[in-house]
LOKOLKE-304755 format. One record per residue (C-alpha): x, y, z; residue number from 0. Coordinates in pm, whole numbers, plus 50000, padded with zeros to 5 digits. Example, Ala and Ser with C-alpha at 12.3 -4.5 7.8 and 13.67 -1.06 7.14 Angstrom:
((51230 49550 50780) 0)
((51367 49894 50714) 1)
This chain:
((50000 50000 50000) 0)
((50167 50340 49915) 1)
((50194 50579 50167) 2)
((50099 50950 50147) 3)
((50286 51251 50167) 4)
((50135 51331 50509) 5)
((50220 50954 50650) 6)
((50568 50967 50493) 7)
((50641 51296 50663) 8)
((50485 51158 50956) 9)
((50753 50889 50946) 10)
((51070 51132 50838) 11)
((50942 51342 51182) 12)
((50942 51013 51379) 13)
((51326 50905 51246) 14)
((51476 51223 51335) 15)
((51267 51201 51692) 16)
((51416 50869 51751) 17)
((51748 50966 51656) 18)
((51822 51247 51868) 19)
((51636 51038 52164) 20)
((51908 50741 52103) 21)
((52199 50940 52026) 22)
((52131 51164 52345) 23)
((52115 50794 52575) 24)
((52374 50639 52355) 25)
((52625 50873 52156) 26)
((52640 50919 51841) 27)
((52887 50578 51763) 28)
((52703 50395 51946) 29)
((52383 50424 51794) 30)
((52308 50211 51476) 31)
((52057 50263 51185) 32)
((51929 49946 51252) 33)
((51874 50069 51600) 34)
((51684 50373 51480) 35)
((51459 50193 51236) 36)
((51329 49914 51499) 37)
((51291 50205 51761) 38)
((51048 50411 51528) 39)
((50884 50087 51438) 40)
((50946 50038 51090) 41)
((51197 49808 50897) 42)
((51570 49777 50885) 43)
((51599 49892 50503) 44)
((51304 50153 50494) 45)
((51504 50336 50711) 46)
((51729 50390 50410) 47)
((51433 50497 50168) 48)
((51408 50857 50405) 49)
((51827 50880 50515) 50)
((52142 50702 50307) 51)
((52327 50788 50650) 52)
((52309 50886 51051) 53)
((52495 51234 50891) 54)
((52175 51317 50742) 55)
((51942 51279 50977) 56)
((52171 51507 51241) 57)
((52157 51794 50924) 58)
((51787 51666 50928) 59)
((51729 51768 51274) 60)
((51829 52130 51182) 61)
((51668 52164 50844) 62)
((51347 52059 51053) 63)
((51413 52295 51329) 64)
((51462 52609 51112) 65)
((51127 52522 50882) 66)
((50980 52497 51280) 67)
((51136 52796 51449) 68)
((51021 53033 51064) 69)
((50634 52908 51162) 70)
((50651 53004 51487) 71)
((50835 53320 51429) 72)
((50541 53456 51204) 73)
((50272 53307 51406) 74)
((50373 53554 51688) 75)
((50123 53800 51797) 76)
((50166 54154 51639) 77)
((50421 53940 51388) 78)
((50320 54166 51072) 79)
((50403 54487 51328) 80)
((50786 54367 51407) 81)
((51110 54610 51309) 82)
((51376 54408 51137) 83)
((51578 54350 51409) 84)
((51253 54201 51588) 85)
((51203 53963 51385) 86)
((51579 53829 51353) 87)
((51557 53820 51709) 88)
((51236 53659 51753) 89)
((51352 53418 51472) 90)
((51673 53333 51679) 91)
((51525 53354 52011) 92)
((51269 53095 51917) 93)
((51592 52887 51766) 94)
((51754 52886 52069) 95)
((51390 52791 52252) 96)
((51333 52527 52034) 97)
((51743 52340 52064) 98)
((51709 52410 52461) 99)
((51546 52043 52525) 100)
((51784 51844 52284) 101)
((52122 52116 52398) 102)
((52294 51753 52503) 103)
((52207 51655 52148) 104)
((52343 51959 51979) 105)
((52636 51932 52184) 106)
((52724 51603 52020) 107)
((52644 51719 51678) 108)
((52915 51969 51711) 109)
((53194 51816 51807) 110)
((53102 51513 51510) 111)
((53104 51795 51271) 112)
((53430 51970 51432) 113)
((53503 52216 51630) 114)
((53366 52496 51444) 115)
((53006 52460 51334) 116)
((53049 52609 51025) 117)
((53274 52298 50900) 118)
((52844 52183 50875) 119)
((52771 52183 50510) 120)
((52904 52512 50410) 121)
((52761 52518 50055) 122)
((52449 52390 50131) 123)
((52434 52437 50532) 124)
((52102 52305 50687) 125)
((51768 52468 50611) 126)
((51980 52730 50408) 127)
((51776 52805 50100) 128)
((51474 52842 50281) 129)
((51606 53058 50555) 130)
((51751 53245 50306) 131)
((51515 53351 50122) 132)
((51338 53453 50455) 133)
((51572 53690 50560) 134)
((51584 53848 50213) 135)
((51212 53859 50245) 136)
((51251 54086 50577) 137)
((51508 54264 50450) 138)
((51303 54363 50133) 139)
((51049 54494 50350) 140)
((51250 54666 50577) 141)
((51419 54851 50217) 142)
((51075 54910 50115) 143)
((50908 55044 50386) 144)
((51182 55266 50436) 145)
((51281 55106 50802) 146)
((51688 55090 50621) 147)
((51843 55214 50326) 148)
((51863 55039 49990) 149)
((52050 54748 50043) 150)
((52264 54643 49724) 151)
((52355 54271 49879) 152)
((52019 54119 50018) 153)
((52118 53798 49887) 154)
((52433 53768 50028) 155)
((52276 53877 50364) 156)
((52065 53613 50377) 157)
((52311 53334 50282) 158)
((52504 53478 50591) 159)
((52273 53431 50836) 160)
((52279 53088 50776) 161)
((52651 53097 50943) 162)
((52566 53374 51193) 163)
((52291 53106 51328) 164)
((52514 52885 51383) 165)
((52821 53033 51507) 166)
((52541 53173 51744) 167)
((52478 52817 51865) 168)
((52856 52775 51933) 169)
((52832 53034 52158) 170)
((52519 52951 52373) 171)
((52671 52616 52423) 172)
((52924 52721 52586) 173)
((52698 53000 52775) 174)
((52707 52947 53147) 175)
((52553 53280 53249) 176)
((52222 53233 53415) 177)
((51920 53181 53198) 178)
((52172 53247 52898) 179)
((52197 53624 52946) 180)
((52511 53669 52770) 181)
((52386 53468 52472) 182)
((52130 53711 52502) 183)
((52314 54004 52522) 184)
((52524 53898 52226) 185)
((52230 53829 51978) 186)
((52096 54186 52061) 187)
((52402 54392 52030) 188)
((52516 54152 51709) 189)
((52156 54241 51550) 190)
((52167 54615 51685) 191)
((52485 54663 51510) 192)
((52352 54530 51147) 193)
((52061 54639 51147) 194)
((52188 55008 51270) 195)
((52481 54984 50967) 196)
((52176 54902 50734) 197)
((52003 55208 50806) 198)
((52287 55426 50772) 199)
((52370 55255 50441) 200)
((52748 55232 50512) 201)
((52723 54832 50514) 202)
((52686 54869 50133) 203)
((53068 55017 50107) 204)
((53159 54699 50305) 205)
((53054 54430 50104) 206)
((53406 54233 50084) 207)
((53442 54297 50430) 208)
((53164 54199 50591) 209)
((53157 53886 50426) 210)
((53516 53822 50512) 211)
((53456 53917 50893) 212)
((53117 53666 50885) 213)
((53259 53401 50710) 214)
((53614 53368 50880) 215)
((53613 53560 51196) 216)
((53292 53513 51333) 217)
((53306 53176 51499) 218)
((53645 53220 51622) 219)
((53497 53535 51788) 220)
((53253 53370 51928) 221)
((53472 53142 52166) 222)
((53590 53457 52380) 223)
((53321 53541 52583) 224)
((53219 53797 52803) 225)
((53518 53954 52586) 226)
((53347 53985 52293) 227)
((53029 54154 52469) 228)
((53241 54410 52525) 229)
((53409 54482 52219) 230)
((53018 54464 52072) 231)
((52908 54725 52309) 232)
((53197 54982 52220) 233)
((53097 54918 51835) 234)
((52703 54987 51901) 235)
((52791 55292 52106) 236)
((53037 55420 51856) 237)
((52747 55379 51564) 238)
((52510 55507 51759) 239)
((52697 55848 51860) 240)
């Protein structure tokens, strides 16, 4: 009997459900395919038929979390209302929210991937095209509405945020402030600062650099701490004087 779309999604949900729950108990080694497809009840081989690989259900898990974290980003009240930087926060706030109850899980999925996060698909990173073309999407309306200045580089802004995300992750996982406050602090002055250079317009002189500073500075920034707070704070006062 052939399966719908609905019951085959169903199933893809339950695999990646299953996964995280057994490589959370057992670690990632550990834990087989086999083991996967008899704990989500179906056969050895179908398993196959959704994921050639335990790799691809971990970039699974966070293709399925961003699709997740974009619904309930625009099913917030007063959604259609947000600034720019209110909805990139919301969107990583409810990220962050989502990962808290598998943070063991994401933990491991790091260090299989490397130490830096962005070693995680970095041509096709997970949930990128979608979540790019969201961001452009915000950013477009932003331009539009006249909220920041016409941006010349939309697109490459919203393939960025793909690595800001996660370098973002990187960071809260090694948060041990309480309730995450500096992760916190960090995603608002990091999102102050952008969205503040895309009003004044000077990001678009700093194309080359930007994308340098995003693409091979951020994560290593992100490992020093409390440090980098500060140097974010002198930057957002300096723009805003």
């Amino acid at each position: 009997m052939k399966t719908s779309k609905s019951q085959q999604e169903q199933t893809r949900r339950s695999l990646i459900r299953t996964a995280v729950d057994l490589i959370t108990e057992k670690g990632y080694d550990a834990t087989t395919m086999k083991q996967i497809a008899r704990e989500a009840g179906i056969g050895d081989a179908t398993i196959y038929k959704y994921f050639p690989s335990k790799e691809k259900i971990l970039l699974a898990y966070y293709e399925l979390s961003i699709e997740i974290v974009l619904e309930m980003s625009q099913e917030t009240p007063g959604w259609e209302e947000f600034s720019l930087q209110e909805r990139l926060q919301r969107l990583v706030d409810a990220l962050l929210e989502l990962l808290l109850g598998d943070r063991e899980f994401v933990e491991i999925t790091r260090s299989i991937v490397g130490r830096s996060p962005l070693l995680m698909m970095r041509d096709n990173m997970p949930g990128q095209q979608v979540l790019k073309d969201e961001i452009i999407s915000y950013l477009t309306m932003a331009e539009e509405s006249g909220e920041i200045a016409p941006c010349d580089f939309k697109n490459m802004l919203g393939g960025l945020f793909a690595d800001y995300l996660f370098a973002v992750i990187a960071y809260w996982l090694k948060d041990e402030s309480e309730e995450f406050s500096d992760t916190t602090q960090l995603v608002d002055l990091t999102l102050a600062i952008v969205v503040m250079a895309l009003k004044s317009g000077v990001v678009n002189k700093l194309t080359e650099l930007a994308g340098f500073l995003m693409r091979n500075q951020l994560s290593r920034l992100m490992q020093n701490g409390s440090g980098m707070l500060d140097v974010l704070k002198l930057m957002r006062r300096g723009m805003g004087a």
